[in-house]
C-alpha positions in Angstrom: 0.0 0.0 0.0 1.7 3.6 -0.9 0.1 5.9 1.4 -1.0 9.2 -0.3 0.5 12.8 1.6 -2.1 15.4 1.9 -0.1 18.6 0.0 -2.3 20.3 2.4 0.4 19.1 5.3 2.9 21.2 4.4 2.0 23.9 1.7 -0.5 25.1 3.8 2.0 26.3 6.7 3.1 29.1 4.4 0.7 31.6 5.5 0.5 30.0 9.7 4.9 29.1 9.6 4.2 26.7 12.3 5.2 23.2 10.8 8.7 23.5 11.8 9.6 19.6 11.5 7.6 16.4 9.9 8.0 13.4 11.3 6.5 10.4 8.9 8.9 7.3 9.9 7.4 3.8 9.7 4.6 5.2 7.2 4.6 2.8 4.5 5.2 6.0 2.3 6.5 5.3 -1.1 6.9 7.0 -4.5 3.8 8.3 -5.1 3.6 9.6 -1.6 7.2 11.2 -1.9 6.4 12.2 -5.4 3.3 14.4 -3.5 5.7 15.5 -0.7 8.4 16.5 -2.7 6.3 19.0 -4.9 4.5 20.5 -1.7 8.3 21.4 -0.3 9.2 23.4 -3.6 7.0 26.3 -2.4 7.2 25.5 1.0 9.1 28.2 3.4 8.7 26.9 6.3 9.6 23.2 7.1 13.1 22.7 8.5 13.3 19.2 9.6 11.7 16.2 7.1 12.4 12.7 8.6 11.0 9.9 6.4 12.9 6.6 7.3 12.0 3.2 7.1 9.5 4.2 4.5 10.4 2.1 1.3 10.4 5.3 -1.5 13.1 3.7 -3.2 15.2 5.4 -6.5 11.6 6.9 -7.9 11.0 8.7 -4.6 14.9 9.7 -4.3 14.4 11.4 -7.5 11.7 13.8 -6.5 13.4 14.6 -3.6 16.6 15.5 -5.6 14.6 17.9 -8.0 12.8 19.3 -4.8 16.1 20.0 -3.0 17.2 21.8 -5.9 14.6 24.3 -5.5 14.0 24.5 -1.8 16.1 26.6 -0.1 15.1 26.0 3.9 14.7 22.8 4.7 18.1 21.9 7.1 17.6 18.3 8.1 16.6 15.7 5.8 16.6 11.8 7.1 16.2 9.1 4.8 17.7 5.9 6.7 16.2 2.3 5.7 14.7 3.9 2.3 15.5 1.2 -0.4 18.1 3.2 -1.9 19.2 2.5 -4.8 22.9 3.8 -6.3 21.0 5.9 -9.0 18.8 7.7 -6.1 21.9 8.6 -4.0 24.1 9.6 -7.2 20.6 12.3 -7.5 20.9 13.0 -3.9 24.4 14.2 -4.2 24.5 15.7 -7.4 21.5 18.2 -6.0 23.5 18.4 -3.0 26.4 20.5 -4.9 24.0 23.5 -5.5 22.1 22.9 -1.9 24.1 24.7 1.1 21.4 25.2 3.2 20.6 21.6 4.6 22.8 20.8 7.6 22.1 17.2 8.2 21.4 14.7 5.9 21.3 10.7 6.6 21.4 8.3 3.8 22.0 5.0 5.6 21.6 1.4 4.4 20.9 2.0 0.6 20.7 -1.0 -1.3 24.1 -0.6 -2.9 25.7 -3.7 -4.9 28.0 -2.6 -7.3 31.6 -3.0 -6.3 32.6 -0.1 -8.2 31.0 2.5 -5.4 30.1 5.2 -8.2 28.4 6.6 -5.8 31.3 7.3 -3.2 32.9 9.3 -6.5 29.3 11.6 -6.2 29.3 11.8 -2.7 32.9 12.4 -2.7 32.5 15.4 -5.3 29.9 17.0 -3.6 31.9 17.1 -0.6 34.3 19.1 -2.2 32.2 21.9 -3.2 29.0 21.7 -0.6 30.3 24.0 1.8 27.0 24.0 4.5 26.5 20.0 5.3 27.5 19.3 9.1 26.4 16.3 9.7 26.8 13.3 7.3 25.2 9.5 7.8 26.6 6.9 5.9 26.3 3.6 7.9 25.4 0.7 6.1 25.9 1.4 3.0 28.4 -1.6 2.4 31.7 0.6 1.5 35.4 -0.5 1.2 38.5 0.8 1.5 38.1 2.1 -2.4 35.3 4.1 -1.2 36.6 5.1 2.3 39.7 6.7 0.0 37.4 8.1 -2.8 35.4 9.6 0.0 38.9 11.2 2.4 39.5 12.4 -1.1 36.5 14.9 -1.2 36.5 15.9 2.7 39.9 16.9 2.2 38.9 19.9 -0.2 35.3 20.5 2.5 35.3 22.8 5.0 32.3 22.7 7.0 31.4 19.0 7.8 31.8 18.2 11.6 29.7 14.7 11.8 30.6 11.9 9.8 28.9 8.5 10.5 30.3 5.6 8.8 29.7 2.6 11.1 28.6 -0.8 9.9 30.7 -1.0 6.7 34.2 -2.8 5.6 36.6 -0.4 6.0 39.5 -1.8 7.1 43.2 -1.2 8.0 44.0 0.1 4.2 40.3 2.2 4.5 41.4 3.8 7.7 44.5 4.9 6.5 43.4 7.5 4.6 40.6 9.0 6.6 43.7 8.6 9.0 45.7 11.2 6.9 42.1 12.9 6.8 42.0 14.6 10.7 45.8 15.5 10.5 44.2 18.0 7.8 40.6 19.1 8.7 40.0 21.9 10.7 36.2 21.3 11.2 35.7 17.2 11.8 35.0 16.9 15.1 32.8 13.8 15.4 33.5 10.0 14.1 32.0 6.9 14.1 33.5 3.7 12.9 32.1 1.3 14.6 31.3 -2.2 13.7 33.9 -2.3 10.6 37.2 -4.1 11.0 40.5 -2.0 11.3 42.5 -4.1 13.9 45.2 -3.3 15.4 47.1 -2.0 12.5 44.3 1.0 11.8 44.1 1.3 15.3 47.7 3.0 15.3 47.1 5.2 12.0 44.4 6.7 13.7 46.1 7.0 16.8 48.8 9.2 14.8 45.7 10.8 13.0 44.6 11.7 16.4 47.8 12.6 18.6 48.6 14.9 15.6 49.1 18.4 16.6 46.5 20.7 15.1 43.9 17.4 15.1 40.3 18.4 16.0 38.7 15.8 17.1 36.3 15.8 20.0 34.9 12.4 19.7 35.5 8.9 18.2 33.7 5.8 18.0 35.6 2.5 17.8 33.6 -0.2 19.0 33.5 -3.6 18.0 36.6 -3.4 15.1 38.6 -6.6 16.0 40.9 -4.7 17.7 43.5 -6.5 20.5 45.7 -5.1 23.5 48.4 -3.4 21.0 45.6 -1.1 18.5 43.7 0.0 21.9 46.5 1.0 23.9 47.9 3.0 21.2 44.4 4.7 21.3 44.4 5.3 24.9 48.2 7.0 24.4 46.9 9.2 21.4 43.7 10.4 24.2 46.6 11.5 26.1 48.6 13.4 23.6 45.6 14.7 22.0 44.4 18.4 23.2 40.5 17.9 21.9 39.7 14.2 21.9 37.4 13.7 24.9 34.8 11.4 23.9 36.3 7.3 23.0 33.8 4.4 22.5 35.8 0.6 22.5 33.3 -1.6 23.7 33.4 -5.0 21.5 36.8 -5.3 21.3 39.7 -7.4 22.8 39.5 -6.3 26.1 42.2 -7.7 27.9 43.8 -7.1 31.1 46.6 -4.2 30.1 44.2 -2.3 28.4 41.3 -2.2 30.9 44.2 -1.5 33.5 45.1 1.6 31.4 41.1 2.5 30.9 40.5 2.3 34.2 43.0 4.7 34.9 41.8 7.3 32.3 38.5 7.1 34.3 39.6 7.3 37.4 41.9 10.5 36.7 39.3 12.1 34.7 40.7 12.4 31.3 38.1 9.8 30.5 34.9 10.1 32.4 32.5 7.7 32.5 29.6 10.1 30.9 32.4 10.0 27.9 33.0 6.3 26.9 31.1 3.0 26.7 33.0 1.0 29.5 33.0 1.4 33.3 35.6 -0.6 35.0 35.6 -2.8 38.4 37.8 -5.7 40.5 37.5 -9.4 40.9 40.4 -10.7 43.0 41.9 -7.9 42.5 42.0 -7.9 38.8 40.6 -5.1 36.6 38.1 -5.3 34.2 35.8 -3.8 32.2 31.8 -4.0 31.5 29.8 -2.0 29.0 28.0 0.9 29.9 25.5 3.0 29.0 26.5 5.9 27.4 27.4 6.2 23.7 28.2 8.6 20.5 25.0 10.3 20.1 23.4 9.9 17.1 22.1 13.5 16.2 24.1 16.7 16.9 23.3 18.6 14.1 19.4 19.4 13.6 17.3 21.9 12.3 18.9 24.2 14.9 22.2 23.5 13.7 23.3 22.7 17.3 25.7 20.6 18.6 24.2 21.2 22.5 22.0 18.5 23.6 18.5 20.3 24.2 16.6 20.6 27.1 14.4 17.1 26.6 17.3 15.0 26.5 18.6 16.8 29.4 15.5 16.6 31.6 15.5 12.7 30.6 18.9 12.4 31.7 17.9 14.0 34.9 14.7 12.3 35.9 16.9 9.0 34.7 19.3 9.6 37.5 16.6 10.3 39.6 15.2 6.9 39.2 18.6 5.2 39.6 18.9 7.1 42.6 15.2 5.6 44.0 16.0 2.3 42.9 19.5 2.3 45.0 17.3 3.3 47.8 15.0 0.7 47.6 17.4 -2.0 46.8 18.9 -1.3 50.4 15.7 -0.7 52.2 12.5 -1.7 51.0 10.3 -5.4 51.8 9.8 -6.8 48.1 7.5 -9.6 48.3 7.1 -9.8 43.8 7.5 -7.2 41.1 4.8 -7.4 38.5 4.1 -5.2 35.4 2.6 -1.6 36.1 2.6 -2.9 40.5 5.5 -2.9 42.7 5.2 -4.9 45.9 8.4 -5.2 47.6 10.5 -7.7 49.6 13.4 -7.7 52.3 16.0 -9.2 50.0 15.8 -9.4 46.0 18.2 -8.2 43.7 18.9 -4.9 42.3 19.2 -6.7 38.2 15.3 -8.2 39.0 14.0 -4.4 39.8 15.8 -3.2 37.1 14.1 -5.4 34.3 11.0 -3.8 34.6 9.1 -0.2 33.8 8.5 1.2 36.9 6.6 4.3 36.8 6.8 7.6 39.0 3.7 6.4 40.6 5.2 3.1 41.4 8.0 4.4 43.7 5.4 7.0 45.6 3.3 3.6 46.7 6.3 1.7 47.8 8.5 5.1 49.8 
C-alpha cells in the first residue's frame, strides 16, 4: 500500500509558519507519496526538519526529492535511513547536493548498494568538495570498502564545513582507515566520528592514533567499537587520548578487552581524562584484577538538527535527569525496602531481592510513591 500525503500538510504552513519539522517514519510512504511530498516542499518556506525513514520510497522517490532540493532553499535536516536506496537515487541525492548549502544534516543509511565499483562514493565524494554547509553526514550501512573510504577522504579533504561523519557498519579496514587517518591531520572542522562495527584491527588502530595525537587534530569524539581490535591497536588509542588536546569522547566496547588495556582505561577514568559520561565501559575488581563491562553511554546519534546545534537540548537533558533520579530511587529501595514480587505496572516489595530483577521492569513515578 503507498500511502498518499495530503499537500495540504505542508503547503498550507506558508501563511501560519508553524510546521517546523515532519515526522512520517514507519509510514509505508513510497513514490507516489514522496512524489506528493516533494512538490508541496518546492513552495514550502517553512519546514526545516523532514524525517522519512524506514518508509520504502526507493530510487523513484529519491528522485523527487533530488529535484525538490534543488529548489528548496530551507529545509536543514533531511533523514532518509532504511529507504531502499538505490545507487541511481543517491548519485541524485548528491549531485543536488552540490548546489544545496542550506541543509545541515542529511542521513542516507543502508541503501541498497551492490556494485563493487561505489560510483556513488565518486558523487558523494564530489559534492563534498564543493557543498560547503553540510554538518552532519550519515553513511552507515551502506556496504563501503577501503576504495570508497579513499574516494570519500578524497572529497573531505577539499570541504570545509562538515563536523559529523557516520560511517559505522561498513568494511573499512586497516587500508580504508588509513586515509581517513591522513584525513584529521588535515581538517579543521571534523569533530565527530563513528567507525564502529567495521574491521580496522590493530594496525588501523595506530594510523588513527597518529591521526589523532597529531598536533592541530580536532577531534572531539570517536567511536571504535566492536573493530577486531586487540591489546596493541587499543593501547595506542588510549596513548593518542593523552597526547591529543580535543579528543574527549572514545567508545571501545566490542573489542579485545584484555587485562593491560582495561588496567590503562581504568585509569583514564579514574583520573578524569576519560569520564565515565564519555565512553562506553566502566571498569571494576575481581580478586583484585581489573576489568571492564559495558556501559550506558554512547556517541549520540544526532548533533546537528534543524537548529544547527551541537548542545544537547533541554528534553534530552531533563531525561537524563529524571533517569538519574530513578537510579537514585531504585538504589534506595534495593537497600531498604520489603519486596515480596515485582509485576508489570505494581510494585510490591520484599526484604532481599536483587537490584538486576528491579531493574528489568518499567516502573513508573507512581510506582516508587506507593512503595516510599
Amino acid at each position: 500500500m503507498d500511502v498518499v500525503v495530503n499537500p495540504s500538510v505542508v503547503t498550507e504552513q506558508d501563511d501560519s509558519s508553524s510546521l517546523r519539522s515532519l515526522d512520517l517514519v514507519f509510514n509505508d510512504i513510497r513514490g507516489d507519496g514522496t512524489e506528493v511530498l516533494a512538490k508541496s516542499l518546492q513552495s514550502n518556506s517553512a519546514l526545516l526538519s523532514l524525517r522519512l525513514s524506514n518508509n520504502k520510497i526507493e530510487r523513484r522517490g529519491a528522485m523527487h526529492l533530488a529535484s525538490m532540493l534543488q529548489v528548496n532553499s530551507t529545509l536543514r535536516e533531511l533523514e532518509l535511513a532504511d529507504c531502499d536506496l538505490d545507487a541511481q537515487g543517491v548519485i541524485a541525492l548528491a549531485v543536488a547536493l552540490r548546489s544545496n548549502e542550506t541543509l545541515v544534516s542529511v542521513d542516507l543509511s543502508r541503501a541498497l548498494l551492490f556494485s563493487l565499483q561505489e560510483e556513488w562514493a565518486v558523487h558523494v565524494s564530489e559534492m563534498l568538495a564543493v557543498n560547503g554547509g553540510l554538518l552532519e553526514l550519515h553513511l552507515g550501512k551502506m556496504g563501503m570498502s577501503d576504495a570508497g573510504m579513499e574516494r570519500l577522504s578524497a572529497g573531505l579533504r577539499l570541504n570545509g564545513s562538515l563536523r559529523y561523519l557516520d560511517l559505522r557498519c561498513n568494511r573499512v579496514t586497516r587500508d580504508g582507515v588509513r586515509h581517513l587517518a591522513e584525513l584529521l591531520k588535515l581538517s579543521r572542522t571534523l569533530e565527530v566520528v563513528d567507525l564502529s562495527f567495521n574491521r580496522i584491527e590493530d594496525e588501523g588502530a595506530g594510523y588513527l592514533s597518529e591521526g589523532v595525537a597529531w598536533p592541530g587534530c580536532v577531534l572531539r569524539e570517536l567511536s571504535v567499537s566492536s573493530n577486531h581490535m586487540g591489546t596493541e591497536g587499543l593501547l595506542s588509542l588510549a596513548q593518542a587520548v593523552r597526547a591529543s588536546t580535543t579528543l574527549s569522547h572514545l567508545y571501545i566496547w566490542g573489542n579485545r578487552l584484555e587485562e593491560p588495556v582495561c588496567q590503562v582505561f581504568a585509569e583514564m577514568i579514574a583520573s578524569g581524562r576519560l569520564p565515565p559520561d564519555r565512553t562506553d565501559v566502566s571498569a571494576y575488581e575481581v580478586d583484585g584484577r581489573t576489568f571492564l563491562a559495558e556501559a550506558f553511554p554512547g556517541l549520540r546519534r544526532r548533533r546537528f538538527g534543524a537548529d544547527g546545534d551541537s548542545s544537547p537540548s533541554e528534553a534530552s537533558i531533563c531525561c537524563r535527569d529524571q533517569t538519574c533520579e530513578l537510579n537514585n530511587h531504585l538504589k534506595r529501595l534495593y537497600r531498604r525496602l520489603e519486596v515480596t514480587s515485582v509485576s508489570e505496572g505494581q510494585l510490591k516489595v520484599n526484604s532481599r531481592f536483587k537490584m538486576s530483577y528491579l531493574t528489568r521492569w518499567f516502573i513508573t513515578s507512581e510506582d516508587l510513591n506507593r512503595v516510599t
